[in-house]
N, C-alpha and C positions, 0 to 999 in steps of 0.2 A: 475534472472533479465533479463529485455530486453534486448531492444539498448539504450533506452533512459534513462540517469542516471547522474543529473545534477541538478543548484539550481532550475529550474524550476520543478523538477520532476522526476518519474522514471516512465517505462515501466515494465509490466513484462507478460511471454508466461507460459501458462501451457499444459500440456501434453496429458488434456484432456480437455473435455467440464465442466466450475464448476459454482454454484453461487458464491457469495461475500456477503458481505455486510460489510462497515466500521463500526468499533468498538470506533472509538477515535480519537483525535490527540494534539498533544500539540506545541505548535510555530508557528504554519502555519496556514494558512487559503485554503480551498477547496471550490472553486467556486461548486454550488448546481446540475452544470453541469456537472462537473468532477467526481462526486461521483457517484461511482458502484451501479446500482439500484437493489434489492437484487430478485427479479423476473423476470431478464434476466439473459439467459446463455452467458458465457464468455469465448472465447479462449486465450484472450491477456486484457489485460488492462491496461492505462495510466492515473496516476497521475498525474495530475499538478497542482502544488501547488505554491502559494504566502508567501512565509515565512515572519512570523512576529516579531520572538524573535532576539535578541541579545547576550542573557544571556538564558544560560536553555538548556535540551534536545528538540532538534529540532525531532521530531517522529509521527507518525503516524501508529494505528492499526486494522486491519483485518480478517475477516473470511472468508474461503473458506469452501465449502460444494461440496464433488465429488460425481458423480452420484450414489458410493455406501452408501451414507448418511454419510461417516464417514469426520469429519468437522477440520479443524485446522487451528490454528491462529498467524498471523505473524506482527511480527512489523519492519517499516520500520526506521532506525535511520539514520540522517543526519551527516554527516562530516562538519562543518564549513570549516577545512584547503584545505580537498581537493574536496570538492566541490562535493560530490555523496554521496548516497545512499546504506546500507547494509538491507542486511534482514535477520531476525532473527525468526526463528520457535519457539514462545512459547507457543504451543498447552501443555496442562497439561499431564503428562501420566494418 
């Protein structure tokens, strides 16, 4: 994760240069702006999102692609109580 990790959103830095490209989300809405466009390279990227649920997993998920092609997928799940962001590698083996 980044710096920024909160109900607006989260940040997050990678260690290389990668594509992205969103896979989903459930609760929230992702202005068309904010969404990773999967034919730029990316060192860092910010989410921000407008949450809509009440009820339910608040989540959102992603692929990342490293410059050696090898691709994996992470889901970001939201905390109601404390207000951030975890992320969770569930690339398949």
């Amino acid at each position: 994760m980044g710096t920024t990790n909160n109900k607006d959103g989260f940040s997050i830095e990678f260690l290389e240069t990668v594509h992205m490209q969103l896979a989903g989300w459930s609760g929230l809405m992702i202005l068309e702006e904010f969404r990773p466009d999967e034919t730029v390279p990316y060192n860092n990227f910010d989410f921000k999102v407008e949450i809509h649920s009440i009820t339910g997993e608040i989540s959102l998920q992603f692929g990342v692609q490293q410059s050696n092609s090898t691709i994996s997928m992470y889901k970001a799940i939201y905390n109601e109580v404390s207000e951030t962001w975890s992320l969770v590698d569930i690339t398949a083996p």
